[in-house]
PDB file of N, CA, C and O in Angstrom:
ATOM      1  N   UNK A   1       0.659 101.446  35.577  1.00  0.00           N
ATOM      2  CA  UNK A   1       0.664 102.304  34.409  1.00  0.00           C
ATOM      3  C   UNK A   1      -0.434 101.882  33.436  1.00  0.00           C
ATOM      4  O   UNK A   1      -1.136 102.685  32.821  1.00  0.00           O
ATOM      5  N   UNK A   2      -0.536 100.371  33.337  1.00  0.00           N
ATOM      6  CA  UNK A   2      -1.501 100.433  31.898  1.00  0.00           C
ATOM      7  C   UNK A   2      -3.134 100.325  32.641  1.00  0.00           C
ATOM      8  O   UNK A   2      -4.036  99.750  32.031  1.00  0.00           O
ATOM      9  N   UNK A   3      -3.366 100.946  34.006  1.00  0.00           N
ATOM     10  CA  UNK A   3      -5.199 101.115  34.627  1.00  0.00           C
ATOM     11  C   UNK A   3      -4.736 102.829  33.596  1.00  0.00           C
ATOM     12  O   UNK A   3      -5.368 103.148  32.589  1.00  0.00           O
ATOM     13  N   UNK A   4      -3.618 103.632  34.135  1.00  0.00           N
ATOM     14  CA  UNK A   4      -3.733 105.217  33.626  1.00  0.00           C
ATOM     15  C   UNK A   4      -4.301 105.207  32.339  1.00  0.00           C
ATOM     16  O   UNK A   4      -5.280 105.894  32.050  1.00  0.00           O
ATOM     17  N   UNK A   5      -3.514 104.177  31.266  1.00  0.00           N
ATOM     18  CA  UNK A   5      -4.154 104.413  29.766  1.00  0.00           C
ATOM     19  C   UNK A   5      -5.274 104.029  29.116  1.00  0.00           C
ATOM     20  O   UNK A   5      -5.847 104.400  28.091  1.00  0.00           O
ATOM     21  N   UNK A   6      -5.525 102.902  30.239  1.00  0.00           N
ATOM     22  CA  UNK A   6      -6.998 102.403  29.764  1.00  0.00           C
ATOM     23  C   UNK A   6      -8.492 103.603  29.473  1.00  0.00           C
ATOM     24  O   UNK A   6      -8.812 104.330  30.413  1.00  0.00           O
ATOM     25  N   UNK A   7      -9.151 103.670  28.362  1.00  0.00           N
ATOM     26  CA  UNK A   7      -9.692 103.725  28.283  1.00  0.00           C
ATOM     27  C   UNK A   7      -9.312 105.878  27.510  1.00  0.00           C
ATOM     28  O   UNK A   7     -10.030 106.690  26.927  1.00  0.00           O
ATOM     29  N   UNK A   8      -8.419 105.892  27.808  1.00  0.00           N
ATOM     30  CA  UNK A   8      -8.012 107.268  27.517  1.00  0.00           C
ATOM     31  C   UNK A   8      -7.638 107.510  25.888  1.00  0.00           C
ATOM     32  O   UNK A   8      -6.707 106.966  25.294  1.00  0.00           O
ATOM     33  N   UNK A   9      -8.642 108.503  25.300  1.00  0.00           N
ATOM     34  CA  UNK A   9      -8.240 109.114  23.897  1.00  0.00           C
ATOM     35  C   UNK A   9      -6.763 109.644  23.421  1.00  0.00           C
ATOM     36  O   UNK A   9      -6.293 110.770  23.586  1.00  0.00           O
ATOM     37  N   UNK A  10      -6.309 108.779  22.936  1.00  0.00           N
ATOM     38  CA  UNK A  10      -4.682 109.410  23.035  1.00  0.00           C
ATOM     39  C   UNK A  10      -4.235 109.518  21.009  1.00  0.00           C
ATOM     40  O   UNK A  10      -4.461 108.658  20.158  1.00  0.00           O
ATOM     41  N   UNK A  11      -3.598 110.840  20.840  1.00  0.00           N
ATOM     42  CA  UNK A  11      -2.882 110.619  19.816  1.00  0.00           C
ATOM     43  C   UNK A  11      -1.169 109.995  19.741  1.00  0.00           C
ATOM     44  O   UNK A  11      -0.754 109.760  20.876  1.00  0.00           O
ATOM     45  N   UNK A  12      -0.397 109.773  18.908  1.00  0.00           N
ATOM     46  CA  UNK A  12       0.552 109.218  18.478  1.00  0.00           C
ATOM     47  C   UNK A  12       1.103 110.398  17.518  1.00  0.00           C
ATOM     48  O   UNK A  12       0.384 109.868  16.671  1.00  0.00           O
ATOM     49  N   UNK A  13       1.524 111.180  17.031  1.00  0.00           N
ATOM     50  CA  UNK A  13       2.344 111.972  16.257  1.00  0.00           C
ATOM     51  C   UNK A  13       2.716 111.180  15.821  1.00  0.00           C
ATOM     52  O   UNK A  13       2.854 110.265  16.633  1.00  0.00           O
ATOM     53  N   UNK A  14       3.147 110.829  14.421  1.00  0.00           N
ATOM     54  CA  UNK A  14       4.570 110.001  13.949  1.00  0.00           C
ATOM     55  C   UNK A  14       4.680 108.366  14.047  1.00  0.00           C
ATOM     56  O   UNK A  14       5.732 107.747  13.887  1.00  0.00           O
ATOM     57  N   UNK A  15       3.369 107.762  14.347  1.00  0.00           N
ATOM     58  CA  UNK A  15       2.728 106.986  14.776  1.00  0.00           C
ATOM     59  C   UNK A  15       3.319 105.689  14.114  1.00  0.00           C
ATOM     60  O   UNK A  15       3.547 104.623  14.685  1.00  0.00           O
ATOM     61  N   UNK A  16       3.551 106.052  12.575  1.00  0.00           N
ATOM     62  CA  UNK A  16       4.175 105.316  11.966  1.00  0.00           C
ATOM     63  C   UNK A  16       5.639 104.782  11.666  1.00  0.00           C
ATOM     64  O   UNK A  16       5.954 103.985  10.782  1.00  0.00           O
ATOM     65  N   UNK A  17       6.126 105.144  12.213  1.00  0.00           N
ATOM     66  CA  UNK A  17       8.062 105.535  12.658  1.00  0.00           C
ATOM     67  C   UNK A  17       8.272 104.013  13.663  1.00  0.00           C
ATOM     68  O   UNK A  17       7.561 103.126  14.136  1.00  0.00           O
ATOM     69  N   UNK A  18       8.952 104.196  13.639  1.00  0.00           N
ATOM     70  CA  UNK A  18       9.678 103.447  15.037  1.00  0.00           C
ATOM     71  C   UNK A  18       9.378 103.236  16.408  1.00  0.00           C
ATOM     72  O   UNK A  18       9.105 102.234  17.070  1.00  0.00           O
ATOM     73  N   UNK A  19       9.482 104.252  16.619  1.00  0.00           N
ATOM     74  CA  UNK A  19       9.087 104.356  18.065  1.00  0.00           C
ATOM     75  C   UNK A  19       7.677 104.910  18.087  1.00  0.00           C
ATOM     76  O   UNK A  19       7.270 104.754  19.238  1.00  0.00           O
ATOM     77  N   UNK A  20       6.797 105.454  17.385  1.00  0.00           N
ATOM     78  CA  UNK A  20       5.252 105.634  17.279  1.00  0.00           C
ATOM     79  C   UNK A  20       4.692 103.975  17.269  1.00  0.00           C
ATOM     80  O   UNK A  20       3.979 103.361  18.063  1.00  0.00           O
ATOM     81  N   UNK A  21       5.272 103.627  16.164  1.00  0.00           N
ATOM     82  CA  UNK A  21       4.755 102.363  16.228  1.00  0.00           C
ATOM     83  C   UNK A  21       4.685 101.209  17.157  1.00  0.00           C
ATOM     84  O   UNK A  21       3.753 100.407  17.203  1.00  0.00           O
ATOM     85  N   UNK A  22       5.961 101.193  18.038  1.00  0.00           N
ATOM     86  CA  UNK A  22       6.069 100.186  19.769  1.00  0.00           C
ATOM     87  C   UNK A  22       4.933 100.982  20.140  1.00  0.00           C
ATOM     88  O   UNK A  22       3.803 100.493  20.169  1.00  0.00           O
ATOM     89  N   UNK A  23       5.268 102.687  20.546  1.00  0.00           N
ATOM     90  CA  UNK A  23       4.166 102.844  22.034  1.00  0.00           C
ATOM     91  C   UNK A  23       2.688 102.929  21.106  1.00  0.00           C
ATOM     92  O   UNK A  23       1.679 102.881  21.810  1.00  0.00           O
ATOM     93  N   UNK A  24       2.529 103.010  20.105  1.00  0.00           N
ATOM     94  CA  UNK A  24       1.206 102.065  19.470  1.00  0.00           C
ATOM     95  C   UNK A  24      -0.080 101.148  20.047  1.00  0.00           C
ATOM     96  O   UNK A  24      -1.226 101.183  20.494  1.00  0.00           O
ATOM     97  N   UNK A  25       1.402 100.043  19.556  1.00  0.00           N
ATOM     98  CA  UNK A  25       1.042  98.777  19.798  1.00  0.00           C
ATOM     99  C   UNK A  25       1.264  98.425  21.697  1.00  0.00           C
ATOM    100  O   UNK A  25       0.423  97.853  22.391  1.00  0.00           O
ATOM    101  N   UNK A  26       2.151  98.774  22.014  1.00  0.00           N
ATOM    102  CA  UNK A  26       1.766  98.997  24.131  1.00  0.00           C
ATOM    103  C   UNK A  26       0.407  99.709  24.302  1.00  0.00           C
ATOM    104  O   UNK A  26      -0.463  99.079  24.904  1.00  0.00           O
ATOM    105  N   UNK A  27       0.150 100.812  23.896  1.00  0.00           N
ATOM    106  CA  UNK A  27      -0.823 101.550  24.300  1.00  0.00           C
ATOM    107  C   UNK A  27      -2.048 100.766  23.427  1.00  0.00           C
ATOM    108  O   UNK A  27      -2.834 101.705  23.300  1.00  0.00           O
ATOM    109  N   UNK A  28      -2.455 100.029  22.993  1.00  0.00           N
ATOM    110  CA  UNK A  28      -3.311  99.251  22.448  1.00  0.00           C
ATOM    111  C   UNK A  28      -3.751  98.219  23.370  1.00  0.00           C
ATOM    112  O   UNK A  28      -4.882  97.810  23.636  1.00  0.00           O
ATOM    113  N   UNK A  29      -2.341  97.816  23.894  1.00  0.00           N
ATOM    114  CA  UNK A  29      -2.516  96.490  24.661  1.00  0.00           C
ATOM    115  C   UNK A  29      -3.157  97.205  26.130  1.00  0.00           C
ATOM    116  O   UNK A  29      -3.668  96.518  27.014  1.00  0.00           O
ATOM    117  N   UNK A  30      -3.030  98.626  26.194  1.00  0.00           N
ATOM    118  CA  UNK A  30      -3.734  98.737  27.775  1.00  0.00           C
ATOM    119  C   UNK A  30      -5.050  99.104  27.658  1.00  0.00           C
ATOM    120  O   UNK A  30      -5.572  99.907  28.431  1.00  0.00           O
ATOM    121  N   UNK A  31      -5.800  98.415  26.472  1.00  0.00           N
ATOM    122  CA  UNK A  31      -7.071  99.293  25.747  1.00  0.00           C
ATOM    123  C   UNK A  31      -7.359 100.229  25.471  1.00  0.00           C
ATOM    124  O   UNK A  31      -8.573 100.295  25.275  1.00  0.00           O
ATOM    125  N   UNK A  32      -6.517 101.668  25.236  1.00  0.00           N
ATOM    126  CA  UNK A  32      -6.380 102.986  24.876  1.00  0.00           C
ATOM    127  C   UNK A  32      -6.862 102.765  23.670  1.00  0.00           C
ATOM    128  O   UNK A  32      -6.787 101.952  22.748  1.00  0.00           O
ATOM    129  N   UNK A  33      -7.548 104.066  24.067  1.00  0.00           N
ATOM    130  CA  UNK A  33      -8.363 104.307  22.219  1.00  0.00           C
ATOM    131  C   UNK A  33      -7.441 105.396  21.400  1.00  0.00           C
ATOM    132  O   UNK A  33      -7.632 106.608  21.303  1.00  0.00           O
ATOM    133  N   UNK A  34      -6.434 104.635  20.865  1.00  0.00           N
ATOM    134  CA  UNK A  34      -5.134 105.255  20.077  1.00  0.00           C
ATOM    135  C   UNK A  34      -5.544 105.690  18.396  1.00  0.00           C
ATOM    136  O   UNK A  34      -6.211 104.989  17.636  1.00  0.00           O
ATOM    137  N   UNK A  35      -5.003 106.896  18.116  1.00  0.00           N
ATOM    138  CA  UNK A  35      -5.466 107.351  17.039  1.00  0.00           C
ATOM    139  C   UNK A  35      -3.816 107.581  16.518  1.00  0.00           C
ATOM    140  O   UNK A  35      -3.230 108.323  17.306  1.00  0.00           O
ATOM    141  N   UNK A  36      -2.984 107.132  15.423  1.00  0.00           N
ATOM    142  CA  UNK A  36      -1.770 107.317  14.874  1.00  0.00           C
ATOM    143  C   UNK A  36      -1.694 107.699  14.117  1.00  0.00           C
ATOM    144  O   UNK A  36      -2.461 107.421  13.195  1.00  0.00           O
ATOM    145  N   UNK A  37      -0.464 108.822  13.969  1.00  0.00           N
ATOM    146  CA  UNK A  37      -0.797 109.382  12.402  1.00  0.00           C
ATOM    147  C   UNK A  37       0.359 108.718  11.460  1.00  0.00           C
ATOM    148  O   UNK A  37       1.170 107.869  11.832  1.00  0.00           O
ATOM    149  N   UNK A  38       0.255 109.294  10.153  1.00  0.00           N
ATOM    150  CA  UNK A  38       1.086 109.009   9.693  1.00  0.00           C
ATOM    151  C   UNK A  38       1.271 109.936   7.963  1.00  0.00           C
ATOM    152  O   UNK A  38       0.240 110.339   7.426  1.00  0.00           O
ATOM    153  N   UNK A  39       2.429 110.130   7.383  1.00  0.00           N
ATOM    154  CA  UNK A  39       2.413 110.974   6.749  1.00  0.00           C
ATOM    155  C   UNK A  39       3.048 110.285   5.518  1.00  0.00           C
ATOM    156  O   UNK A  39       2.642 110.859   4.507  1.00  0.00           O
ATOM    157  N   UNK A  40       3.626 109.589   5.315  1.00  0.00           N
ATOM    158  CA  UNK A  40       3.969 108.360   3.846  1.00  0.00           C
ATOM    159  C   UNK A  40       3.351 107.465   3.936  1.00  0.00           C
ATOM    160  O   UNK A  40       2.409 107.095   3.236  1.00  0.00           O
ATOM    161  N   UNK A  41       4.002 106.822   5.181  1.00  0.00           N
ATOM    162  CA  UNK A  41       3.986 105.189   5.455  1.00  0.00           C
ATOM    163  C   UNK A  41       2.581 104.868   6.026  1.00  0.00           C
ATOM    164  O   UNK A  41       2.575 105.073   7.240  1.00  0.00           O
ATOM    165  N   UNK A  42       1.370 104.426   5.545  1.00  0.00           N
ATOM    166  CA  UNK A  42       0.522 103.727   6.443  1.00  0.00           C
ATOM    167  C   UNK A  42       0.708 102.464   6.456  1.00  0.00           C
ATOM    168  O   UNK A  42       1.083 101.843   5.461  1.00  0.00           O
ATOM    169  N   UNK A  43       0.409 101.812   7.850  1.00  0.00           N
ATOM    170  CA  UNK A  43       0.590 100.750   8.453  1.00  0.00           C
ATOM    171  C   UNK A  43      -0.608  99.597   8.058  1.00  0.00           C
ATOM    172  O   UNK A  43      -0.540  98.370   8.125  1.00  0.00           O
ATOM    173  N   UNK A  44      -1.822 100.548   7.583  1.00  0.00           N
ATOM    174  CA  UNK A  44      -2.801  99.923   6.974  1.00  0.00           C
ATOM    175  C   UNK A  44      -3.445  99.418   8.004  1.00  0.00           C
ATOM    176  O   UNK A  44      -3.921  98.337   7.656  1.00  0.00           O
ATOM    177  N   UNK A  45      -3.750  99.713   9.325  1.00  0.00           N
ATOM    178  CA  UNK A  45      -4.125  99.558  10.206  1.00  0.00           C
ATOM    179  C   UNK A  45      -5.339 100.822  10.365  1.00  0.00           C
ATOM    180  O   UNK A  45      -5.259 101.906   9.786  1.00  0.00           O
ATOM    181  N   UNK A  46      -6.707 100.321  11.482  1.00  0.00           N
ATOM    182  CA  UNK A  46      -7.639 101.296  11.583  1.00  0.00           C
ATOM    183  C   UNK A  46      -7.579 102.238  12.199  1.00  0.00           C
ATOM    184  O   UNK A  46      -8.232 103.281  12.153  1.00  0.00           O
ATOM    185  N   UNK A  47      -6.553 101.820  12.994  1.00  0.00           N
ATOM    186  CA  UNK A  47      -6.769 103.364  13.942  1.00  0.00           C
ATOM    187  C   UNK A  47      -5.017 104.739  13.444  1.00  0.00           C
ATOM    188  O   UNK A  47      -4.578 105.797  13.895  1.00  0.00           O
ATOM    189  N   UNK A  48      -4.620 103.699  12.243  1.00  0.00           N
ATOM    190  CA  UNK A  48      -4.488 104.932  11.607  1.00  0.00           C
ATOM    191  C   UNK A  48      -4.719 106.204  10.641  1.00  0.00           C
ATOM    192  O   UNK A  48      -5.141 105.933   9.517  1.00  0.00           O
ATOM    193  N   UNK A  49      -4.496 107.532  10.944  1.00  0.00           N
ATOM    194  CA  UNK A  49      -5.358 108.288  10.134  1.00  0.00           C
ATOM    195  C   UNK A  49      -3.580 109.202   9.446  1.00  0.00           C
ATOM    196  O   UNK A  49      -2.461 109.077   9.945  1.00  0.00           O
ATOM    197  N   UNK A  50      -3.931 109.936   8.364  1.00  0.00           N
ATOM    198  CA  UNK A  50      -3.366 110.968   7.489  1.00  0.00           C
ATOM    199  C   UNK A  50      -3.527 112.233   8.096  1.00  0.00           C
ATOM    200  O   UNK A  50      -4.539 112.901   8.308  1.00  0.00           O
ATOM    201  N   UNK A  51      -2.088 112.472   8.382  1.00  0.00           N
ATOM    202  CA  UNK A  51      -2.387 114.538   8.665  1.00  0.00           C
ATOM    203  C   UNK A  51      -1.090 114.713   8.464  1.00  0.00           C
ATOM    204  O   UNK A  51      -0.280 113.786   8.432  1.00  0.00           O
ATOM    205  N   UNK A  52      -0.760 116.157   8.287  1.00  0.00           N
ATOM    206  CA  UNK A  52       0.237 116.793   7.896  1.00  0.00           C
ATOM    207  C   UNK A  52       0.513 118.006   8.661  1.00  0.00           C
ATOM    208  O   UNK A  52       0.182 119.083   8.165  1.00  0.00           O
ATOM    209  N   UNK A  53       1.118 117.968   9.890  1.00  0.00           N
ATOM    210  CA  UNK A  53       1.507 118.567  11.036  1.00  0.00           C
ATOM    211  C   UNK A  53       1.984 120.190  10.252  1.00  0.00           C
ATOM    212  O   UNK A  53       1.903 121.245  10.882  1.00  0.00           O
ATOM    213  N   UNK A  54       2.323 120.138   9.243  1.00  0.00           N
ATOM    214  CA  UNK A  54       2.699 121.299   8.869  1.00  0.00           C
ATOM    215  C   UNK A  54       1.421 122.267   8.394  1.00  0.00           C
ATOM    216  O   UNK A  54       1.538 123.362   7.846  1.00  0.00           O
ATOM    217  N   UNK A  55       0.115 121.563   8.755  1.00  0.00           N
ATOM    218  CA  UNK A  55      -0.963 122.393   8.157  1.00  0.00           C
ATOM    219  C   UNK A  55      -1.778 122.503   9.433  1.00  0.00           C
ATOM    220  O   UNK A  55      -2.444 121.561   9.863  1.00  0.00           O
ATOM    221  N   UNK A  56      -1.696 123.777  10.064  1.00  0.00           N
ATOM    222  CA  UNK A  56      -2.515 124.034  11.209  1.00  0.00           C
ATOM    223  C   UNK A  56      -3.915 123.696  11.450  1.00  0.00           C
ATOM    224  O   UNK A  56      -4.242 123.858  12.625  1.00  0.00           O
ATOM    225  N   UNK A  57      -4.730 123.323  10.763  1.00  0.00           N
ATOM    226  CA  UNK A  57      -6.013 122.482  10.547  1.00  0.00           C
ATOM    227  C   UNK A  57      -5.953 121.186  10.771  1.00  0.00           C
ATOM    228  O   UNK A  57      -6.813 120.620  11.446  1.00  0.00           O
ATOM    229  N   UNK A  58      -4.811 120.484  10.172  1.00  0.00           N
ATOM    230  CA  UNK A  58      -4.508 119.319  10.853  1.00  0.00           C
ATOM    231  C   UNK A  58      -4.812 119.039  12.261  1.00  0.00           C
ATOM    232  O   UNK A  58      -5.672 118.435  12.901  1.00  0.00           O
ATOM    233  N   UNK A  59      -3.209 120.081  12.590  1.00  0.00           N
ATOM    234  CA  UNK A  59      -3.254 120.014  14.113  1.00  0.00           C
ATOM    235  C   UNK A  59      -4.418 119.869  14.944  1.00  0.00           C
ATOM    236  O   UNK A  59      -4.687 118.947  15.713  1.00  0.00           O
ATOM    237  N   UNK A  60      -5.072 120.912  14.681  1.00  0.00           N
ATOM    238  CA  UNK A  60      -6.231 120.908  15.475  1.00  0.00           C
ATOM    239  C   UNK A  60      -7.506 119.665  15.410  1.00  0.00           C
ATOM    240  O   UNK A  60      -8.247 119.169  16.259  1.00  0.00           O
ATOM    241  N   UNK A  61      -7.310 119.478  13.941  1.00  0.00           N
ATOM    242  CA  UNK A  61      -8.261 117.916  13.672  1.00  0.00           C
ATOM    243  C   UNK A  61      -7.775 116.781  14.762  1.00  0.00           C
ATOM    244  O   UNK A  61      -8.432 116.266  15.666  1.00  0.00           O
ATOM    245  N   UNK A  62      -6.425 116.566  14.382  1.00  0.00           N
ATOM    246  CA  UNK A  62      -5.968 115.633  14.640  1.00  0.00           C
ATOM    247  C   UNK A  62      -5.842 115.581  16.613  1.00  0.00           C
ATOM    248  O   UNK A  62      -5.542 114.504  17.128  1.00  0.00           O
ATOM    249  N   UNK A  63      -6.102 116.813  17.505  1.00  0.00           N
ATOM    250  CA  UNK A  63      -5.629 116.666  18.508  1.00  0.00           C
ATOM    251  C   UNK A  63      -7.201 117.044  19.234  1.00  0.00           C
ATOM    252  O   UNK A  63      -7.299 117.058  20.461  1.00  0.00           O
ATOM    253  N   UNK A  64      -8.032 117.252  18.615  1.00  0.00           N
ATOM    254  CA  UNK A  64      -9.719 117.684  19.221  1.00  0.00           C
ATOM    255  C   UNK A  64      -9.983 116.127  19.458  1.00  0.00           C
ATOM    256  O   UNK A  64      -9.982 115.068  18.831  1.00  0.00           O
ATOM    257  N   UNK A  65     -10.243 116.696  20.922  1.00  0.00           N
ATOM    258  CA  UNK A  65     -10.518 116.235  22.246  1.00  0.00           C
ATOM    259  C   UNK A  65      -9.772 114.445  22.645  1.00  0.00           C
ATOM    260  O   UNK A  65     -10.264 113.344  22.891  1.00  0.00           O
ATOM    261  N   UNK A  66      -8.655 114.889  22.546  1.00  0.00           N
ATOM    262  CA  UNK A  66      -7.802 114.108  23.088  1.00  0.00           C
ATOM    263  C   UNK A  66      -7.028 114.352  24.803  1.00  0.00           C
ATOM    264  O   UNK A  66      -6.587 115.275  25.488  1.00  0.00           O
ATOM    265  N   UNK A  67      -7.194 113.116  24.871  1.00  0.00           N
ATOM    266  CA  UNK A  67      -6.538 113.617  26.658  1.00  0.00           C
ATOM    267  C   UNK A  67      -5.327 113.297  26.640  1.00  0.00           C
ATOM    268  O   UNK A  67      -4.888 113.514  27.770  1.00  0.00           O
ATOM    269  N   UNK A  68      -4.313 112.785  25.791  1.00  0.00           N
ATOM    270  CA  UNK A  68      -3.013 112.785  25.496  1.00  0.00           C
ATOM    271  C   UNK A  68      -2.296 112.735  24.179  1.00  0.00           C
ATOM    272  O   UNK A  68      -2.858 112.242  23.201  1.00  0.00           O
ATOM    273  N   UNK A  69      -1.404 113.092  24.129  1.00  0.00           N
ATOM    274  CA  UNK A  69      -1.052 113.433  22.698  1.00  0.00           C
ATOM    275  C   UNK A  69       0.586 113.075  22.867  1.00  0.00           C
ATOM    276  O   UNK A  69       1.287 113.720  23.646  1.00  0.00           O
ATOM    277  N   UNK A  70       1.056 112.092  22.136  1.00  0.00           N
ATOM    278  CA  UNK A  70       2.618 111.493  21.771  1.00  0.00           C
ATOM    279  C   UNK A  70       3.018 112.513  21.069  1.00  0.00           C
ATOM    280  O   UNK A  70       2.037 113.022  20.526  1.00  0.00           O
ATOM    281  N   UNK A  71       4.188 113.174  20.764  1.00  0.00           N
ATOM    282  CA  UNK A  71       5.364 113.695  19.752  1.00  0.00           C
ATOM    283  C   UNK A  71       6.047 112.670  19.641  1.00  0.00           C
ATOM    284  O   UNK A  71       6.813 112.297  20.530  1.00  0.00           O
ATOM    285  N   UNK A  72       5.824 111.854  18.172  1.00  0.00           N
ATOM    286  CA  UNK A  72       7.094 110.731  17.583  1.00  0.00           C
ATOM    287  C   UNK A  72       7.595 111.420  16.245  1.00  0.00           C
ATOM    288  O   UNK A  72       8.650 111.088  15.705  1.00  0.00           O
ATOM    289  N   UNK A  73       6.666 112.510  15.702  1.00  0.00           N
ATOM    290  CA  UNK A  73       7.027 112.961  14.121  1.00  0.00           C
ATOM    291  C   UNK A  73       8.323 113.548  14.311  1.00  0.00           C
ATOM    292  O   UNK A  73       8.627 114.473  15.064  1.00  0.00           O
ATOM    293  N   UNK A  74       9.083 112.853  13.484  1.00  0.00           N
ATOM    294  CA  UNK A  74      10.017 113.788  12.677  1.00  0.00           C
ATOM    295  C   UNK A  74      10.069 114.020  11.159  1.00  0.00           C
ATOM    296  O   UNK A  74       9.111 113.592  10.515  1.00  0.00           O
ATOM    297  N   UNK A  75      10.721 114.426  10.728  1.00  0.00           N
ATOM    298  CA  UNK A  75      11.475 115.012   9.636  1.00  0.00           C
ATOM    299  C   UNK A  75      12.749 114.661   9.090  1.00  0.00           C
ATOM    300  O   UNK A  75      13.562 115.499   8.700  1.00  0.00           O
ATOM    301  N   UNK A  76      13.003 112.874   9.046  1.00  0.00           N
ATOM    302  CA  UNK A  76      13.699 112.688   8.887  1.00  0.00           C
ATOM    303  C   UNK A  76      14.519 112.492   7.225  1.00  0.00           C
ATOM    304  O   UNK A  76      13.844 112.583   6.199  1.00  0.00           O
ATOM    305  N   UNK A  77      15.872 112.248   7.189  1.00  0.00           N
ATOM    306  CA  UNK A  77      16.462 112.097   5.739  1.00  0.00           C
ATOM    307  C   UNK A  77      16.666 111.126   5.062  1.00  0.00           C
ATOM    308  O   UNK A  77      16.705 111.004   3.838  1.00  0.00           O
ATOM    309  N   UNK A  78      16.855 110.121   6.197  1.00  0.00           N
ATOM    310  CA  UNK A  78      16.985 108.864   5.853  1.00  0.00           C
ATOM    311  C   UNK A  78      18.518 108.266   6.048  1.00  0.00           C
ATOM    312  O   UNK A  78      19.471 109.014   6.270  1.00  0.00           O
ATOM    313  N   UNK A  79      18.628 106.980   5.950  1.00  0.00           N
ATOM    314  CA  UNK A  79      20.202 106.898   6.152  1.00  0.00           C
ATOM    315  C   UNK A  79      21.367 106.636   5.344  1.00  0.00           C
ATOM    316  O   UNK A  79      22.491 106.265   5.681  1.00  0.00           O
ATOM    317  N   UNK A  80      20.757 106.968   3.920  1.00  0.00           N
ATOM    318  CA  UNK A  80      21.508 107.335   2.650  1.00  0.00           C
ATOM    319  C   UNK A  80      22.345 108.590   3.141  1.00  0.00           C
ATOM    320  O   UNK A  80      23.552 108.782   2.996  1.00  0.00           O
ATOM    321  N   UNK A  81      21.331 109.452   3.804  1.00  0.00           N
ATOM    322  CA  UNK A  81      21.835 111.119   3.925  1.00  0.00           C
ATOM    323  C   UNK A  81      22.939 111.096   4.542  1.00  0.00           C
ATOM    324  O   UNK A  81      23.940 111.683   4.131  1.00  0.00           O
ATOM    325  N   UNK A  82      22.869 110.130   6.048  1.00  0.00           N
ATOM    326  CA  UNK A  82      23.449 109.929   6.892  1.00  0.00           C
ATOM    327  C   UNK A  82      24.949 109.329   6.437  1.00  0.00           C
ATOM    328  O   UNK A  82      26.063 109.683   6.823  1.00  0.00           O
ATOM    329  N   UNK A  83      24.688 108.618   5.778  1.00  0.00           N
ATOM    330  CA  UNK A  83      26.300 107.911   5.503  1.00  0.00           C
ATOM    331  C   UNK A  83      26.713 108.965   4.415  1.00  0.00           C
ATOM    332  O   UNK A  83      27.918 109.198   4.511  1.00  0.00           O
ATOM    333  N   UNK A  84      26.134 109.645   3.456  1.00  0.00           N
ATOM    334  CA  UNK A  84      26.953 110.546   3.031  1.00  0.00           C
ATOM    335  C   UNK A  84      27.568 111.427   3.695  1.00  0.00           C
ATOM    336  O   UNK A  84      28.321 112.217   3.125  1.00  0.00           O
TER     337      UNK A  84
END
């Protein structure tokens, strides 16, 4: 698996979350040239960038000429919401 990612342009959706952030940092380690997004939280890291999935210009910024593309974004409430 990590000869497939080597060297491959890949985005991260949600990059900054939980689970964006593990397959991140895996997909880093197979030398993938990883681009993560993130929409509050930056990680303060370089290969993350700012977009806002809800603005169709984004999208397209953010996914031109990539040969794979993660879905990690959500929309979440948090777990204040949750225990209420």
């Amino acid at each position: 698996m990590k000869n497939y990612y080597k060297n491959k342009k890949i985005l991260i959706a949600g990059g900054s979350g939980l689970v964006g952030s593990n397959l991140n940092n895996k997909l880093l380690s197979f030398k993938s040239k990883v681009i993560a997004s993130y929409f509050k939280n930056n990680r303060n890291n370089k290969n993350y960038k700012k977009y806002n999935f809800l603005k169709m210009s984004d999208c397209l910024r953010a996914t031109r000429d990539k040969d794979i593309v993660f879905i990690c974004a959500v929309k979440g409430s948090g777990i204040k919401n949750i225990e209420n």
